[in-house]
C-alpha positions in Angstrom: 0.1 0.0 -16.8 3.6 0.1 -18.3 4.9 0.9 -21.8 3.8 -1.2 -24.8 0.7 -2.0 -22.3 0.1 2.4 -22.5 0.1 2.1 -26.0 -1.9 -0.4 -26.5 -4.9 1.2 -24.4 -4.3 4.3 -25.9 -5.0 3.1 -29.1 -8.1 1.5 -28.0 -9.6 4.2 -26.2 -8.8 6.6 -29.3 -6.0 8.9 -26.9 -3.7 10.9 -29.2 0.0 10.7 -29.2 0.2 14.0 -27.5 -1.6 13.2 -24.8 -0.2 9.7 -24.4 2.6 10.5 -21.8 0.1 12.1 -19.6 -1.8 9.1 -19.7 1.0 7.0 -19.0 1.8 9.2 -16.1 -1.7 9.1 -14.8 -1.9 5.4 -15.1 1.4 5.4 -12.9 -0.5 7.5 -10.0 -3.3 5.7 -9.7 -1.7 2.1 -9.9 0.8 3.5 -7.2 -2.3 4.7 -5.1 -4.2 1.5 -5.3 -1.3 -0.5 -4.4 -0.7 1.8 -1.4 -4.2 2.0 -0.4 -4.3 -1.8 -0.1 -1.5 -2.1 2.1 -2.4 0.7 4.0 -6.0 -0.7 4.7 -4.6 -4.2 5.3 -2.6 -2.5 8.2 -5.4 0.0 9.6 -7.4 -3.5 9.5 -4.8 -5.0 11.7 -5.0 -2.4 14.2 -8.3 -0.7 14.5 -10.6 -3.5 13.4 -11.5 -6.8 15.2 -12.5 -9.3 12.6 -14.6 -12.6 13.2 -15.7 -15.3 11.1 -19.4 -16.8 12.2 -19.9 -19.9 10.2 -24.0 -20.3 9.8 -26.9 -22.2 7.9 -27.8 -20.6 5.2 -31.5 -20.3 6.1 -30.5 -19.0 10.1 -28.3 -16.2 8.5 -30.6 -13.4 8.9 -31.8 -14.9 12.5 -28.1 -14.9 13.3 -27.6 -11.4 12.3 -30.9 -10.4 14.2 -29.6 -12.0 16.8 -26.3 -10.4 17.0 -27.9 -6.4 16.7 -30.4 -7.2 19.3 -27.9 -9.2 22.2 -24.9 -6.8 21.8 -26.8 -3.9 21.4 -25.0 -3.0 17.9 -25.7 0.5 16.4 -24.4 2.3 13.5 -24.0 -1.3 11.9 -23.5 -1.5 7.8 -23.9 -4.3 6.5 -22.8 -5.3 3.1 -25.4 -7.5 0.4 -23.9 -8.6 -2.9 -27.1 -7.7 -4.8 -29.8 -4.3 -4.7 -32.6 -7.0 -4.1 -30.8 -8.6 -1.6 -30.4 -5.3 0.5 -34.0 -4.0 -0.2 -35.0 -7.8 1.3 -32.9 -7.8 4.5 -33.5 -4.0 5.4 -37.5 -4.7 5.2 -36.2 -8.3 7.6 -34.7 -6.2 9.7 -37.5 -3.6 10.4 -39.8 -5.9 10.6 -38.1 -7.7 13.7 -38.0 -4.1 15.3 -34.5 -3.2 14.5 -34.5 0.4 12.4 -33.1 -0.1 8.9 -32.2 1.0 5.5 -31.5 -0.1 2.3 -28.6 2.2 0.2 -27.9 1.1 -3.8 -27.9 2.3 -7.0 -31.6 1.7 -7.8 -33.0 4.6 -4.8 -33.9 7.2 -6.0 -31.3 10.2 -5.1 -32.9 11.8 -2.0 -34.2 8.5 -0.9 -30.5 7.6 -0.5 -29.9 11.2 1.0 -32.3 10.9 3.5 -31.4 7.2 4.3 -27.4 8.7 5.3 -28.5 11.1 7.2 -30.5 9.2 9.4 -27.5 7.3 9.7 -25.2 9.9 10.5 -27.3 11.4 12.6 -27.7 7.9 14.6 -31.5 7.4 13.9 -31.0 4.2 12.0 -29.6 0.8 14.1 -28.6 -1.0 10.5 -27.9 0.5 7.3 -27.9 -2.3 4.3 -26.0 -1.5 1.0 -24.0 -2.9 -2.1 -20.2 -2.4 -3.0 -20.9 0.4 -4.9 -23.4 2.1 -2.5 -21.3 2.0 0.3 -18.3 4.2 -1.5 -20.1 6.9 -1.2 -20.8 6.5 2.8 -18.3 8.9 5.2 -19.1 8.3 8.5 -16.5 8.0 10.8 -18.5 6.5 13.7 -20.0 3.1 11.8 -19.1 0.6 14.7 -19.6 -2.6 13.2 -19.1 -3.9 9.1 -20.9 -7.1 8.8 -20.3 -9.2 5.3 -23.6 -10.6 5.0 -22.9 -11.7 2.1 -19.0 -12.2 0.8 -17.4 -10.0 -1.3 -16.9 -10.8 -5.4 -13.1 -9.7 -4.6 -11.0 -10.5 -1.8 -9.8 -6.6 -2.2 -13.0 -5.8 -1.8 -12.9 -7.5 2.2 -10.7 -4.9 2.8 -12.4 -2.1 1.4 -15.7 -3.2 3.4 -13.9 -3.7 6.9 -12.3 -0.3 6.7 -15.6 1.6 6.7 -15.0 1.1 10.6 -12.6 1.7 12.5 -11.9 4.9 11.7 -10.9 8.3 13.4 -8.5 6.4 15.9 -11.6 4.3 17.0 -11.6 0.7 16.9 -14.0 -1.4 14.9 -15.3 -4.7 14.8 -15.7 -7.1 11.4 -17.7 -9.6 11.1 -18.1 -12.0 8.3 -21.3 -15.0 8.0 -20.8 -17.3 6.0 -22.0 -20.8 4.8 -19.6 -24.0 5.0 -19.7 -24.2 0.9 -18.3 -20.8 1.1 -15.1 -21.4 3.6 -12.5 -21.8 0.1 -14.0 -18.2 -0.1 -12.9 -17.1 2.8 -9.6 -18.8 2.5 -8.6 -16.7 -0.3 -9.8 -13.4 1.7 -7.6 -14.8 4.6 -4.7 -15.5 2.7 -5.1 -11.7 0.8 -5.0 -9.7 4.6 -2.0 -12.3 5.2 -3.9 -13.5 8.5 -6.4 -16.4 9.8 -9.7 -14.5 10.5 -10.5 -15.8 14.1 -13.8 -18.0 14.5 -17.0 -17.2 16.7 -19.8 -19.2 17.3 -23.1 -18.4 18.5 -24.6 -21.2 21.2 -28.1 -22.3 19.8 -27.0 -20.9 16.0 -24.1 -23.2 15.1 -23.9 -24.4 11.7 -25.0 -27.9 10.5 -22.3 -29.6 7.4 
């Protein structure tokens, strides 16, 4: 936020004139930070994290993921859903095909979320399911796998979701489903981290145009 910009949001938001330099000094700091936070997540994803692009049916999405958890044996997997309803849906999916899950958003209750973290820190849950917002609060450093099972709003947002693994000096492996209406989507993520995310397919799952 530069300048004339400062002034002009200081005026909306009602900020006096004394205290308009340290808001202009404050919006500095954090634009600074968020512009070093991206690059430095889009290297960390570079290094730590494996990413992978699974192109799938829209109806086999949840049988892909399924599929995935149960072959390769994936624990301490969080997996992203664009909507509350969304995660509540594939959690109950999930548990119900004998892999232990949770749902984490803004509509639990505050020591349902609790108690759904630490049984995920504490390894007890296989998948943990959440939104965007949900997921800022999570800070565990062993999460071995971020799946996008649903695409991010943002392509920042890729970035942010990715680098919930990885962490600690382990390496971490991303993996994004998505339909073939959804590729220009990707595209623009792909073009954001500056790199082609490298395709996967599953024999028996592979998507129909």
């Amino acid at each position: 936020v530069m300048g004339e910009d400062c002034d002009i949001m200081a005026a909306r938001f009602g900020i006096k004139r004394a205290d308009q330099d340290a808001f202009a000094v404050r919006s500095h700091q954090l634009a600074a930070k968020a512009w070093d936070d991206g690059h430095l997540a889009k290297e960390v994803t570079a290094e730590r994290v494996k990413q992978s692009l699974m192109l799938v049916n829209k109806h086999e999405k949840r049988d892909l993921l399924i599929h995935l958890v149960r072959e390769r044996q994936w624990f301490q997997v969080l997996v992203f859903s664009r909507t509350k309803h969304g995660a509540d849906r594939l959690a109950r999916q999930l548990h119900a095909a004998g892999i232990s899950s949770a749902a984490l958003h803004g509509d639990k209750a505050q020591n349902a979320r609790m108690r759904a973290l630490d049984a995920f820190k504490a390894a007890k849950l296989q998948v943990l399911v959440a939104t965007d917002i949900a997921a800022r609060g999570i800070d565990v450093q062993t999460i071995s796998h971020a799946v996008n099972y649903d695409l991010p709003l943002q392509a920042e947002d890729y970035v942010h979701r990715i680098g919930r693994t990885g962490r600690a000096g382990r390496d971490g492996q991303a993996i994004t489903l998505a339909v073939h209406a959804e590729r220009h989507k990707v595209r623009r993520i792909e073009h954001f981290i500056g790199q082609a995310i490298p395709m996967e397919t599953i024999p028996g799952l592979e998507p129909q145009r």
